[in-house]
N, C-alpha and C positions, 0 to 999 in steps of 0.2 A: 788778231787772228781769230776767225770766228771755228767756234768746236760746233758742229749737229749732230748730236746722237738721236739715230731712228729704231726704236725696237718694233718688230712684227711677229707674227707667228712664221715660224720655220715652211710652211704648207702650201704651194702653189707661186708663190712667184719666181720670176723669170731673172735670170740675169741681166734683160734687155731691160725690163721694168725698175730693176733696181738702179740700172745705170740714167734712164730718165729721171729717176726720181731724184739722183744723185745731180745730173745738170739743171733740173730746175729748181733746188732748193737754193743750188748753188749760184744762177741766175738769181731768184729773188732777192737774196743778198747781195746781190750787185745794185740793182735796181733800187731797191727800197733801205739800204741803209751805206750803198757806196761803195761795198767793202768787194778789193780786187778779188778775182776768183782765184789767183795764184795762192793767196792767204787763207784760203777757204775749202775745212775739214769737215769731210760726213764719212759720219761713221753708221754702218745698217746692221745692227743687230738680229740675228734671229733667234727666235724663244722656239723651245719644244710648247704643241701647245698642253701637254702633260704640265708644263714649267709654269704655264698661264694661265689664269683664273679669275674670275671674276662673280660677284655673286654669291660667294661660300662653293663655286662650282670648279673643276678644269674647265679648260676652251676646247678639251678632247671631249670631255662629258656633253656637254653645250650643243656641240657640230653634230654629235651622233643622234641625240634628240631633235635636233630641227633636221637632219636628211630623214627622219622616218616619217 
């Protein structure tokens, strides 16, 4: 039984997006390692991007400097 955990920032996507994103990860693993998609868990996390960081920075800090 295959587990995919996806995290993203909390900020702009869509629930149609997520549910693509949920059938083709879920197709891939059909394809490329066999596994039925009846068997096949994704789970989509979403981070505040306050909760996210990278660089010694947030990805709140981050986003505000690159919109200016």
């Amino acid at each position: 039984m295959p587990f995919v955990s996806i995290r993203i920032t909390r900020e702009g996507t869509t629930a149609a997006q997520k549910a693509q994103v949920i059938r083709e990860v879920t197709d891939t693993l059909e394809r490329v390692l066999h596994k039925p998609p009846e068997w096949t868990h994704i789970a989509i996390e979403e981070v505040d991007t306050d909760n996210w960081g990278f660089g010694g920075r947030t990805t709140t800090e981050l986003r505000k400097e690159a919109a200016q």
